[in-house]
N, CA, C and O atoms as CSV, one atom per row, in Angstrom:
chain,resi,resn,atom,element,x,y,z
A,1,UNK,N,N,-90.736,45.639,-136.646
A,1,UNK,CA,C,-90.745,45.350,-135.228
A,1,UNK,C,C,-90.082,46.485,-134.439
A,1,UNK,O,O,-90.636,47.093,-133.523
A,2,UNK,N,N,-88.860,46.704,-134.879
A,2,UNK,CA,C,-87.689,47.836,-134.070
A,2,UNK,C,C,-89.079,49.042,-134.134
A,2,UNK,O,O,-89.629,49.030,-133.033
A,3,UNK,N,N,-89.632,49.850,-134.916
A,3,UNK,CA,C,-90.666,50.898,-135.216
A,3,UNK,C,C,-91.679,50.790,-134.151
A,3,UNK,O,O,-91.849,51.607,-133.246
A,4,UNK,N,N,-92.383,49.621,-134.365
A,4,UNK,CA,C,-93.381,49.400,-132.801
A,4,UNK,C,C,-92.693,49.324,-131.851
A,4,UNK,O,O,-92.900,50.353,-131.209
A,5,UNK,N,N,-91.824,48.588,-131.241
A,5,UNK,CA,C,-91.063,48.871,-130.015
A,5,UNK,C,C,-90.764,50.094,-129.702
A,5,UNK,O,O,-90.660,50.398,-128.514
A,6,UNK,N,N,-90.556,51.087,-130.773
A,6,UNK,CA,C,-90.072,52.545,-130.635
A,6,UNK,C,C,-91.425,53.455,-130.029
A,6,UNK,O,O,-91.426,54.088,-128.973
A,7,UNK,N,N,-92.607,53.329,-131.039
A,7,UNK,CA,C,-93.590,53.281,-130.495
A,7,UNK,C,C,-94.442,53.333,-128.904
A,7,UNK,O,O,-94.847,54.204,-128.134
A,8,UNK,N,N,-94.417,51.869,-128.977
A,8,UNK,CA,C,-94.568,51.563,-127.841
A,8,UNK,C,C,-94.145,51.719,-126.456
A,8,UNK,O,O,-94.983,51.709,-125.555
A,9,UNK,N,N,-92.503,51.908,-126.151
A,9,UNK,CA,C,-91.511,51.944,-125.443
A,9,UNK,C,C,-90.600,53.169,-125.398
A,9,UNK,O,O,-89.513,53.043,-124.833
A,10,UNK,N,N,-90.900,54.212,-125.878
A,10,UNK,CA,C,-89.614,54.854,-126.504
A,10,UNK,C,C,-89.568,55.660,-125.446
A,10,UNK,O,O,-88.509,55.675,-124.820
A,11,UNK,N,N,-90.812,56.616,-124.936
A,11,UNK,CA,C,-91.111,57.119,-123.887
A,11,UNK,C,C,-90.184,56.751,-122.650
A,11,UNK,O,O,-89.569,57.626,-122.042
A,12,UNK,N,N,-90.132,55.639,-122.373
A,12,UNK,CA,C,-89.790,55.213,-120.954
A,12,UNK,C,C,-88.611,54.060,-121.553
A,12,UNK,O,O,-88.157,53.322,-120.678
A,13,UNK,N,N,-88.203,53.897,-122.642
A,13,UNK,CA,C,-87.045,53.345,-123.347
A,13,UNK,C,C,-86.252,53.497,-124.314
A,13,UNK,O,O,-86.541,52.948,-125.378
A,14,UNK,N,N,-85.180,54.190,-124.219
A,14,UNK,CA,C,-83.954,54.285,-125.513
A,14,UNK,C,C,-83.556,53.078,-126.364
A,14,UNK,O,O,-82.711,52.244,-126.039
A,15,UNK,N,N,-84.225,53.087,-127.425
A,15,UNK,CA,C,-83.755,51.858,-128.307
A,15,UNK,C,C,-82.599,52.358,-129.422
A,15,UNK,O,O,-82.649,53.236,-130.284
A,16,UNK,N,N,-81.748,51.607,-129.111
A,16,UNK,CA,C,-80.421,52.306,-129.892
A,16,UNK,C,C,-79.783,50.720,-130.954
A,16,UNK,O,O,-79.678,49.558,-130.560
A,17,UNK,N,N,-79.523,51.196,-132.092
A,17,UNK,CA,C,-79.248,50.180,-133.127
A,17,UNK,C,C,-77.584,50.676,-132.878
A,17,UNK,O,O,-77.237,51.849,-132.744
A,18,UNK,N,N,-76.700,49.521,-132.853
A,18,UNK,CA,C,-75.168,49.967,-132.904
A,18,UNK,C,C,-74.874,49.002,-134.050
A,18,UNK,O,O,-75.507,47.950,-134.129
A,19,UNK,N,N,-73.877,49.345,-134.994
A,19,UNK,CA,C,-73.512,48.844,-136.188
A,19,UNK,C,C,-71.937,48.229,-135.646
A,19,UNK,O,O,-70.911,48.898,-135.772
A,20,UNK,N,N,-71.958,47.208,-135.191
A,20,UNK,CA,C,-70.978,46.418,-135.148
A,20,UNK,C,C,-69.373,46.482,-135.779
A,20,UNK,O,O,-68.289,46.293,-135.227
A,21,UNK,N,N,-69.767,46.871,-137.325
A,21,UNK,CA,C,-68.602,46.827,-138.161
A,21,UNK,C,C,-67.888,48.498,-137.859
A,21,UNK,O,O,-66.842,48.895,-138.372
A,22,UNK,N,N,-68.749,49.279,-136.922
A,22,UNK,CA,C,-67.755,50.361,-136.668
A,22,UNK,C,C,-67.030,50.506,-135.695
A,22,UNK,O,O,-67.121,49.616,-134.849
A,23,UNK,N,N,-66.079,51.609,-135.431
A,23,UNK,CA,C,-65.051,51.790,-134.281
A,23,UNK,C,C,-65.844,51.507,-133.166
A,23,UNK,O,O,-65.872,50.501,-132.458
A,24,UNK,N,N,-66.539,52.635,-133.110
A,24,UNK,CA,C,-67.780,52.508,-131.802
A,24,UNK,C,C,-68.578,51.767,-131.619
A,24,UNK,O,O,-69.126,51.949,-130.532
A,25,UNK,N,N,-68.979,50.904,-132.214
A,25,UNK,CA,C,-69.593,49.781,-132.238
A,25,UNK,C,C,-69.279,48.557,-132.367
A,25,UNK,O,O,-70.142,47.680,-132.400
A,26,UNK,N,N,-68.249,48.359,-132.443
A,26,UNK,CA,C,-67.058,47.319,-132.078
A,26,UNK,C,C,-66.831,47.560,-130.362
A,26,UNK,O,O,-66.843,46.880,-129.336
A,27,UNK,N,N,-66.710,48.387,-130.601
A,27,UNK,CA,C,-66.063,48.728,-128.655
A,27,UNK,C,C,-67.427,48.414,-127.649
A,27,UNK,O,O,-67.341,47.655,-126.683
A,28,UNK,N,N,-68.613,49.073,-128.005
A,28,UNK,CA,C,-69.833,48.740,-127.051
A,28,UNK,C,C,-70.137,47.208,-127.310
A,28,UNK,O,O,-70.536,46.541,-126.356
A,29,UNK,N,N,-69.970,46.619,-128.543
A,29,UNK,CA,C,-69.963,44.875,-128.340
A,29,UNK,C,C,-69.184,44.054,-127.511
A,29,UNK,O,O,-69.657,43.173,-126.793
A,30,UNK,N,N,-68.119,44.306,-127.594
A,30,UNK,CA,C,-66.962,44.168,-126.575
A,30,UNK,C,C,-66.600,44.073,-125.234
A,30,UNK,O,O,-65.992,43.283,-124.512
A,31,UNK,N,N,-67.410,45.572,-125.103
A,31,UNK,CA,C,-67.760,46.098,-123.861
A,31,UNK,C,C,-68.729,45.060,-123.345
A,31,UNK,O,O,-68.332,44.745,-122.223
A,32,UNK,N,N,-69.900,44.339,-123.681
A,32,UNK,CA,C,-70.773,43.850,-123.547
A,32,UNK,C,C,-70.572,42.134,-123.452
A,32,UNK,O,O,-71.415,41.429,-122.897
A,33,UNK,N,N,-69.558,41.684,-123.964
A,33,UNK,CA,C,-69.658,40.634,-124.563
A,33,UNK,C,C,-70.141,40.156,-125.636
A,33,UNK,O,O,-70.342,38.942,-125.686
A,34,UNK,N,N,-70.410,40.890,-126.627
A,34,UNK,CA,C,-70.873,40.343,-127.712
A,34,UNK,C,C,-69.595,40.541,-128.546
A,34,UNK,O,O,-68.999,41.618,-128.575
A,35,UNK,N,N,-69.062,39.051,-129.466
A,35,UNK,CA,C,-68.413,39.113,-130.450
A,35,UNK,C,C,-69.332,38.309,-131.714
A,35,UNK,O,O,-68.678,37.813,-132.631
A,36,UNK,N,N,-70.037,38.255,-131.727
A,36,UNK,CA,C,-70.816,37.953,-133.109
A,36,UNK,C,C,-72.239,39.015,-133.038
A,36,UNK,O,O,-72.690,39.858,-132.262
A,37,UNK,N,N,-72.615,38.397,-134.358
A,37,UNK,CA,C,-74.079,39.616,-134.573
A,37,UNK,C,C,-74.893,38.658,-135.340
A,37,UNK,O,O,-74.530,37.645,-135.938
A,38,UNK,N,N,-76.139,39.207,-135.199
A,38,UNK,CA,C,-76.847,39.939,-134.163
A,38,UNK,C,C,-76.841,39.676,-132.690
A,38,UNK,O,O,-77.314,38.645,-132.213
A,39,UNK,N,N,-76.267,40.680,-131.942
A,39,UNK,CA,C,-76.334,40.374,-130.785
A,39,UNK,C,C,-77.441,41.209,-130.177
A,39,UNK,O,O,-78.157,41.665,-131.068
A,40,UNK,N,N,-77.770,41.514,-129.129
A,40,UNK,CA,C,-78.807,42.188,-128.082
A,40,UNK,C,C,-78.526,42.915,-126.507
A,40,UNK,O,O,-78.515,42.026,-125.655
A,41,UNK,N,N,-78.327,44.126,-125.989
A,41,UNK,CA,C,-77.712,44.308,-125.306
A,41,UNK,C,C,-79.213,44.924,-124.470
A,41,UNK,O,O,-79.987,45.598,-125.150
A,42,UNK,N,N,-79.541,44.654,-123.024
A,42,UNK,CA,C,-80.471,45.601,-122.534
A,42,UNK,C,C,-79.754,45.983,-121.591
A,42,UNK,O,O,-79.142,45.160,-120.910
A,43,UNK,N,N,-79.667,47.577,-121.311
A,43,UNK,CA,C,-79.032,48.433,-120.073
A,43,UNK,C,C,-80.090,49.332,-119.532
A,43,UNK,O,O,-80.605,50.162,-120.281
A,44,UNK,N,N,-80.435,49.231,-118.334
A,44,UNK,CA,C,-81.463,49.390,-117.411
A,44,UNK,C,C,-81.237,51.140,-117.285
A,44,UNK,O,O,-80.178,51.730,-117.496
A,45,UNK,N,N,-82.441,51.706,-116.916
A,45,UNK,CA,C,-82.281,53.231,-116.553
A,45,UNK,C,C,-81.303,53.614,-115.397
A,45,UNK,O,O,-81.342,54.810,-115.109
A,46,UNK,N,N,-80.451,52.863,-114.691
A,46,UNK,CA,C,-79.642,52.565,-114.152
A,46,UNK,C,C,-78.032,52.328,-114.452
A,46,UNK,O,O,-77.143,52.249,-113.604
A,47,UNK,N,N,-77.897,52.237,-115.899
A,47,UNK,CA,C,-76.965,52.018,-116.629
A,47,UNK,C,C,-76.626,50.509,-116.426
A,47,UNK,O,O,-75.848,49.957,-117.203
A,48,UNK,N,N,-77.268,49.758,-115.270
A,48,UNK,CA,C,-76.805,48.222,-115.356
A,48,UNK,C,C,-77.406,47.780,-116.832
A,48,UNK,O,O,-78.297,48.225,-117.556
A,49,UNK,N,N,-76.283,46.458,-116.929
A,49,UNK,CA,C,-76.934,45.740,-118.417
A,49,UNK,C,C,-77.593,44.875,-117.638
A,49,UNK,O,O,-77.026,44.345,-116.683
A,50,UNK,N,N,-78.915,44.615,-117.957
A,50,UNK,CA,C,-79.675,43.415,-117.829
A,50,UNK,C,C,-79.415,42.126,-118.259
A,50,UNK,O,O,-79.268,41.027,-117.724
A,51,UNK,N,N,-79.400,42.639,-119.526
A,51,UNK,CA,C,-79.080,41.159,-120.569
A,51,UNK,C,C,-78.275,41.970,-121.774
A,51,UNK,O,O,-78.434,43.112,-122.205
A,52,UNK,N,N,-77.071,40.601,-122.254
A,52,UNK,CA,C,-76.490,40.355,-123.063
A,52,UNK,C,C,-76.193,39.479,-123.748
A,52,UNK,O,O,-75.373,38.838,-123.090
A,53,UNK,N,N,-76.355,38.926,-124.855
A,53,UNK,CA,C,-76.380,37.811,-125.563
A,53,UNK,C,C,-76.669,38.414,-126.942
A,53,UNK,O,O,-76.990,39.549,-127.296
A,54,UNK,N,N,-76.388,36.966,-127.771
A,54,UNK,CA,C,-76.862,36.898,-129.117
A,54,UNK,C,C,-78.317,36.498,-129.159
A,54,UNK,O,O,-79.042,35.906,-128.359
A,55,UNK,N,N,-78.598,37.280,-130.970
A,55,UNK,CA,C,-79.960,36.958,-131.584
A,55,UNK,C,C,-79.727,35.686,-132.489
A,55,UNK,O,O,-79.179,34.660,-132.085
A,56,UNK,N,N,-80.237,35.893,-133.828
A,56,UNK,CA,C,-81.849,36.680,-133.886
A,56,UNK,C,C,-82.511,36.278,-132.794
A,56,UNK,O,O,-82.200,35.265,-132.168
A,57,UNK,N,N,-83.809,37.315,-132.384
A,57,UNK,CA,C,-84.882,37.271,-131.699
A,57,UNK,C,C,-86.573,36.967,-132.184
A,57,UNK,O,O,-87.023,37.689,-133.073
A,58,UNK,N,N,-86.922,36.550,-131.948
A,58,UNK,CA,C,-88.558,36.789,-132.434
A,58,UNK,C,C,-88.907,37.767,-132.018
A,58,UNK,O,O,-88.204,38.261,-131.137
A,59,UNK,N,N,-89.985,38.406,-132.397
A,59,UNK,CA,C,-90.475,39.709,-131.757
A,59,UNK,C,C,-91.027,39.095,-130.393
A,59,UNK,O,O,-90.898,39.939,-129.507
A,60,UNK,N,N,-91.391,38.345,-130.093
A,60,UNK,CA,C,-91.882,37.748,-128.877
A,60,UNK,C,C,-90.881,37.866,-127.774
A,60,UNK,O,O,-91.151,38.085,-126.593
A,61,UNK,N,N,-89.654,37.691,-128.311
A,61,UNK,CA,C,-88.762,37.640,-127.124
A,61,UNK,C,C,-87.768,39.381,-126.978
A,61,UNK,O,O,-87.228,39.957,-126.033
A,62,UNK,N,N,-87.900,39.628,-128.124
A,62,UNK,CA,C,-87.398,40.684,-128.419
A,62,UNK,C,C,-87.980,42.020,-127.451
A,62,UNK,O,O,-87.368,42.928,-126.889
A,63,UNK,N,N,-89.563,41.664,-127.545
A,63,UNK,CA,C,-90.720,42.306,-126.982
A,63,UNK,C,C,-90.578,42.025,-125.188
A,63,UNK,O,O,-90.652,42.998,-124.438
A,64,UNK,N,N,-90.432,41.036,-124.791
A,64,UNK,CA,C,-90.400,40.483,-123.592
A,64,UNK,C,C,-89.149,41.100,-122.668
A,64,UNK,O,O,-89.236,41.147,-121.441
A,65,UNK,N,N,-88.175,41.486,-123.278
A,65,UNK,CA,C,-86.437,41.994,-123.170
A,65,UNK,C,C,-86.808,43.568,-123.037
A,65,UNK,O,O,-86.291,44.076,-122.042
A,66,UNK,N,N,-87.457,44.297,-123.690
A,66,UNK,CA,C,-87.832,45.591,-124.055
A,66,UNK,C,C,-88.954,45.940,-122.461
A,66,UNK,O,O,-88.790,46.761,-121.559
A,67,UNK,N,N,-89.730,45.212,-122.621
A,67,UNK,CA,C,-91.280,45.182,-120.968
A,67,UNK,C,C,-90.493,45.048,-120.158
A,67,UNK,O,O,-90.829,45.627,-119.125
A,68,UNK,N,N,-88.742,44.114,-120.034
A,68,UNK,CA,C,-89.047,44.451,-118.392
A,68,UNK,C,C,-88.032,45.689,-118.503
A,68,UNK,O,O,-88.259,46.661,-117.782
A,69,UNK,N,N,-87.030,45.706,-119.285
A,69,UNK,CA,C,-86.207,47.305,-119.095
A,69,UNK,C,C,-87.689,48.914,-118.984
A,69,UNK,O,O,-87.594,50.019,-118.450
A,70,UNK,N,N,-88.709,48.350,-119.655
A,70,UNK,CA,C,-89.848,49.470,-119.516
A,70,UNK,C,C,-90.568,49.243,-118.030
A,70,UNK,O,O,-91.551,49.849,-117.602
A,71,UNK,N,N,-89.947,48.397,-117.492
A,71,UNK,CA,C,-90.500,48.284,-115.726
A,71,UNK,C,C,-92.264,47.361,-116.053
A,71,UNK,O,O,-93.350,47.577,-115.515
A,72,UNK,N,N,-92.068,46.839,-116.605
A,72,UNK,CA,C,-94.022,45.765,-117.342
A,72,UNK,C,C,-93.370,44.701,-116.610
A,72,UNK,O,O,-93.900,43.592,-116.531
C-alpha cells in the first residue's frame, strides 16, 4: 500500500515512515499527539497537521487521508 501511495502521490506528497521507538521519532509522536502506534500524522504543504490520530488504517482510509493532503 505505502509503495502505491508513493507512486501515486509522491509528486505532490512527502510520505515519511517515522519509527516511534527512536529519539526522533518519539519526539515527532509527541509533538503530534500520538502516544501509541500505529499512529498517522497528515501535515499539509503548509506545515499545518491536518490529521492526527491512531491506526491501523485500511488502505481505503489511508488512501482518503493521502487525496486530500494531495489537494483531490
Amino acid at each position: 500500500m505505502w509503495a502505491d501511495l508513493q507512486t501515486r502521490y509522491g509528486e505532490r506528497v512527502e510520505l515519511v515512515q517515522v519509527d516511534r521507538d527512536s529519539k526522533e521519532g518519539r519526539k515527532f509522536a509527541e509533538e503530534h499527539g500520538i502516544y501509541y502506534q500505529p499512529g498517522f500524522v497528515v501535515v499539509d504543504a503548509a506545515g499545518n497537521t491536518t490529521y492526527a490520530g491512531l491506526g491501523p488504517f485500511d488502505a481505503k482510509g489511508v488512501t482518503g487521508l493521502v487525496q486530500g493532503a494531495a489537494g483531490e
